[in-house]
N, C-alpha and C positions, 0 to 999 in steps of 0.2 A: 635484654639486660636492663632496660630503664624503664618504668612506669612512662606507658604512651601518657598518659595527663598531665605529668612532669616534663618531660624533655620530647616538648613538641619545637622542633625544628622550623616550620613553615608555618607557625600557628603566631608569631607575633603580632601585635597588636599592633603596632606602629608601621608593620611591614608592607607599606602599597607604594608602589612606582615599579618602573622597569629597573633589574637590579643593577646594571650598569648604574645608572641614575645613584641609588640608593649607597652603592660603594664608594663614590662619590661625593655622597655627603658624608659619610663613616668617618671617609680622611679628613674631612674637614672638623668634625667637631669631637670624634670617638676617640680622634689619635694628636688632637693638640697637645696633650699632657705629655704624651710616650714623644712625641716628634720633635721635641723641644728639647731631651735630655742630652742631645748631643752638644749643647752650648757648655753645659757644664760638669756632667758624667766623668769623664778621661780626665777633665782638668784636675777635678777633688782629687781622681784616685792618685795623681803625683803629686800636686802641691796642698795636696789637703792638712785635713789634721795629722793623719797619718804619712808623710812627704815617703816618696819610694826615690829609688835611681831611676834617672831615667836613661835605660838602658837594654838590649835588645831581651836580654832575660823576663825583664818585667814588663816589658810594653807588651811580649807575647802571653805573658803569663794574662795580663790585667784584659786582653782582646779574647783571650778563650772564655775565662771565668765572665764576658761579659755576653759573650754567643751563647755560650749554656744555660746563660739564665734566661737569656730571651728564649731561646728555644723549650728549657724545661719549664718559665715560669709561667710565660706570655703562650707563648705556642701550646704545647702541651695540657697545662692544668688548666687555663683560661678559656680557649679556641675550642679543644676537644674536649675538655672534663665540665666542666662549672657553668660554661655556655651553654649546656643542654638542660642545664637546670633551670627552664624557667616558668615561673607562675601568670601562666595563662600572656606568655608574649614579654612579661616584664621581669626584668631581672636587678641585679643589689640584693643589700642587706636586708635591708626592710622585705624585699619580695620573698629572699629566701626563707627568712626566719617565719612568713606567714606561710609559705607553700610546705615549710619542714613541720611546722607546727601544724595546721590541715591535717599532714597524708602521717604523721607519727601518732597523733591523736595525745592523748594524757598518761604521758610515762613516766619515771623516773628521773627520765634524761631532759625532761620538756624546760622546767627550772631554768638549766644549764643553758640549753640553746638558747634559751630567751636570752639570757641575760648576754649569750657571747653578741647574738643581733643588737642587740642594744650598745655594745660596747662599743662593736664594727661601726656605727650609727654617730657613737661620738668623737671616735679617730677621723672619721672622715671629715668633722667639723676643722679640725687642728690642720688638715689636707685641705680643706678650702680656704682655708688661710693662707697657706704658708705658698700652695704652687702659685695665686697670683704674684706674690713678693720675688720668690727667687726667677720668676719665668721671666716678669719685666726687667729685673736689676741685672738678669746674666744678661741678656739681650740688651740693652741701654749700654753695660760695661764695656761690650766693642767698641763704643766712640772711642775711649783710651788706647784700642790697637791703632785706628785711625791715626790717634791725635791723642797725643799723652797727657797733653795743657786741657784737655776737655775733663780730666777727671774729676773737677770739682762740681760739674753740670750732670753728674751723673743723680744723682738722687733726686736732683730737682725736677729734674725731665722724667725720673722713676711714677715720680710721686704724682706728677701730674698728668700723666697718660694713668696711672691705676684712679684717681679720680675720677676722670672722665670716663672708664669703661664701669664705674660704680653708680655714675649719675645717669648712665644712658639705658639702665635697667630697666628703669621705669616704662620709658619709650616703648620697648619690645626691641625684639632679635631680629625677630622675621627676615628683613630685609637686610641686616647686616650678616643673617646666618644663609642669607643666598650666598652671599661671595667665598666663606669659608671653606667648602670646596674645591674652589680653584683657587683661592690662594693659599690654602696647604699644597696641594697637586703641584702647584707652582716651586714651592717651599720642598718638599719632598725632592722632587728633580733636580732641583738645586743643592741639595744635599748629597744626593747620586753621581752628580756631575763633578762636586768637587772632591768628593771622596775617589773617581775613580780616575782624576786626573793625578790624583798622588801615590794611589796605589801602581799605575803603570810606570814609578820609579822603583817601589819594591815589589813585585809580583808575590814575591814568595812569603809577603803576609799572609794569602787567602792562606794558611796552613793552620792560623788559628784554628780552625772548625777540628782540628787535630785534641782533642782531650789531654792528650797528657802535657801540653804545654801548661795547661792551669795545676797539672800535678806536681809538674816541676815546678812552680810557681810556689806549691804549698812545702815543696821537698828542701827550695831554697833557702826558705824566711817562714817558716810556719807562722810566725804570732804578726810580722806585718803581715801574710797572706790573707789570716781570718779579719786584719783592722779594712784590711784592704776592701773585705765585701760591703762595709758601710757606704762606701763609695760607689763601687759597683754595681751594686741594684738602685742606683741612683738610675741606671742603663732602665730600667723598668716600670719607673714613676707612673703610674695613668692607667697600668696591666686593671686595675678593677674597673677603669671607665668601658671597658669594654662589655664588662657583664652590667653596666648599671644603663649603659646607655641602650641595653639589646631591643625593648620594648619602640625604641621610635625606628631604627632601620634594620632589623634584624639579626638573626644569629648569620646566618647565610651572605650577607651584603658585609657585615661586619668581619667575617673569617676571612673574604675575598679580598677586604681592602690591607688588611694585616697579612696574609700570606705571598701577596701580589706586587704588593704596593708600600705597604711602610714600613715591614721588614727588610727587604731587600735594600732599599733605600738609607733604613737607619745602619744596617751593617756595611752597607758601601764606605758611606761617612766616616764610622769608627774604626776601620779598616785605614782609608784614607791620612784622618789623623795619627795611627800608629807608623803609619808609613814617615809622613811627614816628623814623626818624633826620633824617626831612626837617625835622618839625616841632620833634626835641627833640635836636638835636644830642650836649647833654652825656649823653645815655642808653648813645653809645657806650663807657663802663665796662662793661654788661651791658646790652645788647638783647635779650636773651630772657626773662630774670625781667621789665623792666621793661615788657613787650609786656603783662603783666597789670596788670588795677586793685589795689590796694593790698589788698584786702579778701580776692583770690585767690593773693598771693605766697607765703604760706606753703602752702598745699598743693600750690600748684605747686611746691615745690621740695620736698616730699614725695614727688609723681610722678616729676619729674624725676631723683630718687635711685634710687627704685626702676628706673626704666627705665635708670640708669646700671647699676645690681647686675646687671642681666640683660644688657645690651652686655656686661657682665666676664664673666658666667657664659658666655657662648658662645665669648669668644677663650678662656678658659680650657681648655671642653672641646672646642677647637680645638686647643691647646697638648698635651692628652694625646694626640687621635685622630692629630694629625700626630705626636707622639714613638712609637705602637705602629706606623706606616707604617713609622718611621724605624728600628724595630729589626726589622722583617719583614723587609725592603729591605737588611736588613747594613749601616745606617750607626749605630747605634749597637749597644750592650750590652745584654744582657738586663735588661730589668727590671723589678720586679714590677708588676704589672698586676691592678688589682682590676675586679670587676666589680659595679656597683652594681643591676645590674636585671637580674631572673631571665627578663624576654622582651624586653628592647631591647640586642641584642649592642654595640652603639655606646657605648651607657653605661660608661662604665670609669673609671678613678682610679687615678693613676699618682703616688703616694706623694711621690716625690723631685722629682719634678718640680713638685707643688703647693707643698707647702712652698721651694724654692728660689725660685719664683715669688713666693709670699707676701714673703720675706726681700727681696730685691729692689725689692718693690711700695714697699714699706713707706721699704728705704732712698732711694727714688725720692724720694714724698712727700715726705721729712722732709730730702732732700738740696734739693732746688728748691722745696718751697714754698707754690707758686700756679699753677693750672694754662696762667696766661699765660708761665713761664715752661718748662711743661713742654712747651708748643707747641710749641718750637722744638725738642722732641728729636722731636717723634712726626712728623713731617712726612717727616725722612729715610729713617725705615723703611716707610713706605705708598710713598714714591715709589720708594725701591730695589725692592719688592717689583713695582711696575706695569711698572718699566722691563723688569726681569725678564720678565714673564708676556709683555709684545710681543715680546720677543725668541725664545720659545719657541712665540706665535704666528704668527711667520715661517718656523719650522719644521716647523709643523703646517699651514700655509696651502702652503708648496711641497714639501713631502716627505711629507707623510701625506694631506691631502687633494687633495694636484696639483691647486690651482688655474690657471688661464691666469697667467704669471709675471707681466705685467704688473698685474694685479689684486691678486696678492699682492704685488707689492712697492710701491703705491702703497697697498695699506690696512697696511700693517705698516710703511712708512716713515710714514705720517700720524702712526699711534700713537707713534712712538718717538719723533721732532721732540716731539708733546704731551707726552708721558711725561718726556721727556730737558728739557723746558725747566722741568716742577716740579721735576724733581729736583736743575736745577744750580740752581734758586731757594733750595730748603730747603739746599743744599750751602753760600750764608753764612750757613748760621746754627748752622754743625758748632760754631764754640767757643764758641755761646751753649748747649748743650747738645744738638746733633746728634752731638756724642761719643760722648755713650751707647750708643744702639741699631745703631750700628756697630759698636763697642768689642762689646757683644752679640752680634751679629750674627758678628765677626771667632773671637768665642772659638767660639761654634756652630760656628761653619766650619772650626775645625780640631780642634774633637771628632768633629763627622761624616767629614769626610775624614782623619784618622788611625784612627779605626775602622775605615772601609771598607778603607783601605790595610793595614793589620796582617794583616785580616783576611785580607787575598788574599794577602800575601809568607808567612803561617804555613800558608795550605793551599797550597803552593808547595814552600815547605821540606817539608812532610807527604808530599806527593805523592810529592817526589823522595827520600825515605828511606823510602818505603812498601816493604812487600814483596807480589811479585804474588801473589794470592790462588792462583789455580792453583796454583803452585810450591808456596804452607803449606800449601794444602790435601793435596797428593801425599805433603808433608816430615811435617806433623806431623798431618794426619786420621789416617790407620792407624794410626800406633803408640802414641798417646797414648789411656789410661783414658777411657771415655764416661761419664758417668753422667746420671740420669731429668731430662726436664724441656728447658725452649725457653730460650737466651742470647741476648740482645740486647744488641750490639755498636752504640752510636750512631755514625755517623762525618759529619763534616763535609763529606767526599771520596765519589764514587760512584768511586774508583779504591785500587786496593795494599787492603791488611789495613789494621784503624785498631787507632793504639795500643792500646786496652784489650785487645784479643782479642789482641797479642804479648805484654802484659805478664799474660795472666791466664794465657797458657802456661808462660809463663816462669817464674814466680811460684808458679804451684797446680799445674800440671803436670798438666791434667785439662780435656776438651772438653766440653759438653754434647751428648744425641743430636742436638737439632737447633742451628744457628746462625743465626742472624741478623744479617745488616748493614743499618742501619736510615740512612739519610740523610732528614734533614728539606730539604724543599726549600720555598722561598717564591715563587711565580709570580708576574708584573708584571700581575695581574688581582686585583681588590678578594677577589673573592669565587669559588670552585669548587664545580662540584654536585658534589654527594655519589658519583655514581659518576666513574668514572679517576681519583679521589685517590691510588690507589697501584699500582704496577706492581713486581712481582717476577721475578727471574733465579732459576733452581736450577743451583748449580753442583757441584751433589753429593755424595753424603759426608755431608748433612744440613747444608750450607750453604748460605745463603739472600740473597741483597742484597735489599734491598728500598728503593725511593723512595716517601715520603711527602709528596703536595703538599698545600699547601695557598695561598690567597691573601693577600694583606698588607694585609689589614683582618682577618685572622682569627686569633684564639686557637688554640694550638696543643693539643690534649689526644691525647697519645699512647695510653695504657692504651684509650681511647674509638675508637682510628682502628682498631687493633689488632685489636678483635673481630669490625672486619668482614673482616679479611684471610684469604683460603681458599686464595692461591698458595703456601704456604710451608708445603705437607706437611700443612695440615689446621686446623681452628682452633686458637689462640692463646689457651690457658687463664690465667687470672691468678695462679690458687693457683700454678703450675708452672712460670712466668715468670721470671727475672732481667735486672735490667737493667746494661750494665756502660758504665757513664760514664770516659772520659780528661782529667782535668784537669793540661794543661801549665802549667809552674812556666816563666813565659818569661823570657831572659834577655836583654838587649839587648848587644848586640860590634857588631861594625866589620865586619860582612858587607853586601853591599850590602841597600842597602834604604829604611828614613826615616834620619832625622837620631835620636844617641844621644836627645837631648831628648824626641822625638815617639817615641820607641820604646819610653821609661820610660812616657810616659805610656799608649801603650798597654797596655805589661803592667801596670798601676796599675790601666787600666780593665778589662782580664782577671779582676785578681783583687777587684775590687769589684762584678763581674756579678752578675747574678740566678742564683742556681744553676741548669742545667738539671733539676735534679730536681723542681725547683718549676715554674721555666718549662715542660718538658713537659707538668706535671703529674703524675709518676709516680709510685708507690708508694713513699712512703719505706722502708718494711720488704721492698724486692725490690733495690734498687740499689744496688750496689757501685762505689766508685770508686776508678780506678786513676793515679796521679800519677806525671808524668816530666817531665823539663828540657828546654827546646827555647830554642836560639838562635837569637834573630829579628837 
């Protein structure tokens, strides 16, 4: 049924350790997002925006509709369906839409997908925003079960534990992402524990997993039932980190620790507090601190902190690895890109992006408050982002894996009815603060797609003011002064001469013996082995084109690609090297193309890029750059 080169199961990239091992880190960093919702899930769906009774009708109603979704949303479409889609080990948005767009090739529908990948791409920015704010402030907020006189100390101590997990980026994880394992594991058990000390007062909860309690639920209150699932798939927050994160510990270690491990755990929990709401109604202000005895509430919300810091710390470095996809891939700008760990390429820190994150977290908090109010923003960007992913699994279920049509359009219409009814549920609660992560979402969306677009109308205009290399090479190879040593000419175009090599003629009036045209190219494949990364043309004269691939999960080091190259007249010495970079001065007119507005801002983002002499990595004391104006 599935293209073996799509849904390789044992084929992930990230996938080395013994699996025990590997399900072990899963819990620690794949299921921080999901593991956390019990702090505040159960609470919204009673006291939320939409306030229900609480009473044994709707506790049972609100605990099935919450099993079903785990089971049909997390389990089913996630674990069995979406999980097997991945491009060569790595899975998300970005992986998708490059493995859909690969194995679909140039169709009608191609357009479309793109743009749904790119959208998926900007909800999730509004998603890394929002789960640090509401993960830290639910978790902080138990000091007031504790201690009701502490509620004033709640933001402050928010604010400055989310500081400190944004300054320590820099540092690297490595060594604080050893402990996340065990102390989820820890956190997990603790949640199992307290859930099943409450449940042995009502037994006859576990009946939830019964369906028609959520029917009745809908048969009771139809219109609170459908406000009700805004809250509800709060129960599912983090369901994509599982396919985003499949590339570092697998499909296989990832299903184990969800099936085994966080599942069971999270449903003990939410069981537990149902229980506990049958007998103590007014608990529903916070069912999850108050599921412990008095004596155990402040540690608990010790752990509970701690395991919110680690939910943060995974959408975060969720937020870098999806922005280095996003400048592989041509939708954004270069930019810089640190590396925090000398043997886990994954590890990185992306400067602008943390701190903008931070500035945002921060203005989050201190703009809404209380994480009851910050519910209502986070609800729209998980469901935009689910809506999305069925929609892309319709494309993958009848165009990449040619399923029987009927089978795929009854499992991808199932998901988008479930998908399409949270999302127009959290859709009332946009001007209770479902603004935001749209508003987010909306601005993402058109820095990615005015990148992508700049960037294909400026190598367009390139292309058609190029001159053919044949022709400069006949006009100005012979007659012009040679002297000692290799030029390397970057261009964006595997077509015409690229500017620097017209303007160093032009200019210095003098060719090196050998040239070089050097194109970086980026493949819709995470990762490339080390041989056919590069392919060379001799076109004579001691001129050279040369293509360099590589994958979009991968750091680009030029100087490093270069010494294995042996098609371009012999090896590539470094002492004798030059490199010559073209940095257009772009100008925006009334030539077809974007709108003047979207045009400034592209050339804004042009000249605020990451230099390529840093992004390729190359010798500051070898490259020359040559500047010219181009009207976009």
């Amino acid at each position: 049924m599935a293209d073996k080169d799509v849904a390789t199961s044992g084929g992930s990239h990230g996938e080395h350790g013994p699996l025990p091992a590997l399900a072990l880190g899963a819990l620690g960093v794949v299921f921080g997002d999901i593991g956390t919702s019990p702090l505040y899930a159960l609470k919204e769906s009673f006291v939320g925006h939409h306030p229900l009774t609480v009473d044994s009708a709707h506790i049972y109603g609100v605990l099935s509709l919450i099993f079903w979704t785990m089971m049909l949303i997390v389990t089913v479409k996630y674990v069995f369906i979406v999980m097997r889609a991945d491009n060569h080990g790595e899975g998300g948005s970005m992986a998708l839409l490059a493995l859909i767009g690969r194995r679909m090739g140039e169709t009608r529908w191609t357009p479309t997908i793109a743009v749904l990948g790119v959208l998926a791409t900007a909800l999730f920015y509004g998603d890394a925003i929002i789960t640090p704010a509401i993960s830290v402030l639910s978790a902080v907020e138990g000091l007031t079960v504790v201690q009701a006189g502490l509620t004033p100390l709640v933001l402050p101590i928010a604010i400055v534990i989310l500081i400190a997990l944004f300054v320590i980026q820099s540092i690297g994880t490595a060594k604080v992402g050893a402990l996340f394992g065990p102390v989820m594991a820890v956190y997990f058990l603790v949640l199992a524990v307290l859930g099943v000390t409450n449940i042995l007062r009502h037994p006859e909860i576990v009946s939830i997993v019964n369906p028609w309690w959520a029917l009745h639920f809908f048969q009771l209150d139809p219109k609170l039932a459908f406000l009700a699932l805004g809250s509800v798939v709060l129960a599912v927050t983090g369901a994509e980190a599982l396919y985003a994160d499949m590339g570092h510990f697998g499909r296989r270690a990832i299903s184990i620790a969800w099936l085994y491990a966080a599942l069971p755990c999270l449903m003990l929990n939410y069981l537990g507090q149902g229980a506990l709401l049958l007998d103590h109604p007014e608990a529903a202000q916070n069912p999850f601190f108050l599921l412990a005895p008095e004596w155990a509430r402040l540690p608990l919300v010790i752990l509970a902190t701690l395991a919110t810091v680690i939910a943060s710390q995974a959408v975060i470095s969720g937020a870098f690895s999806v922005t280095r996809q996003a400048v592989q891939l041509g939708f954004l700008p270069r930019l810089r890109i640190l590396h925090t760990s000398a043997s886990a390429a994954g590890q990185i820190y992306v400067p602008i992006i943390n701190w903008t994150l931070l500035a945002l977290v921060i203005l989050l908090v201190l703009g809404f408050g209380s994480s009851s109010r910050l519910a209502a923003a986070y609800g729209i960007a998980v469901t935009g982002t689910m809506v999305i992913t069925s929609c892309m699994m319709g494309a993958l279920t009848f165009s990449v894996w040619r399923w029987n049509p009927v089978l795929a359009g009854l499992v991808t219409g199932l998901f988008l009815v479930i998908d399409g009814a949270y999302f127009l549920s959290n859709a009332t609660k946009i001007p209770d603060g479902g603004w935001f992560p749209l508003l987010v979402a909306a601005v993402s969306f058109l820095v990615l797609t005015t990148w992508a677009t700049g960037r294909r109308i400026m190598r367009n205009y390139l292309r058609e003011d190029a001159m053919d290399l044949e022709l400069f090479i006949k006009s100005a190879g012979a007659s012009l002064k040679r002297v000692p040593g290799t030029a390397i000419f970057l261009s964006s175009t595997t077509e015409g001469v690229p500017p620097a090599l017209l303007h160093n003629v032009k200019h210095n009036r003098i060719l090196h013996e050998r040239n070089i045209i050097l194109t970086v190219r980026t493949e819709d494949v995470p990762h490339l082995p080390f041989e056919g990364r590069t392919s060379a043309e001799d076109h004579g004269a001691g001129f050279y084109r040369l293509i360099l691939r590589h994958g979009f999960m991968e750091n680009v080091d030029v100087p490093a690609a270069m010494k294995a190259v042996r098609d371009c007249g012999g090896p590539i010495g470094v002492a004798d090297t030059s490199y010559f970079l073209s940095r257009e001065t772009l100008v925006p007119s009334s030539r077809p193309g974007m709108a003047i507005w979207r045009e400034r801002l592209f050339a804004w983002m042009v000249r605020n890029a990451e230099s390529p002499m840093a992004f390729f990595k190359l010798p500051t004391n070898r490259v020359v750059e040559l500047g010219s104006q181009l009207e976009i």
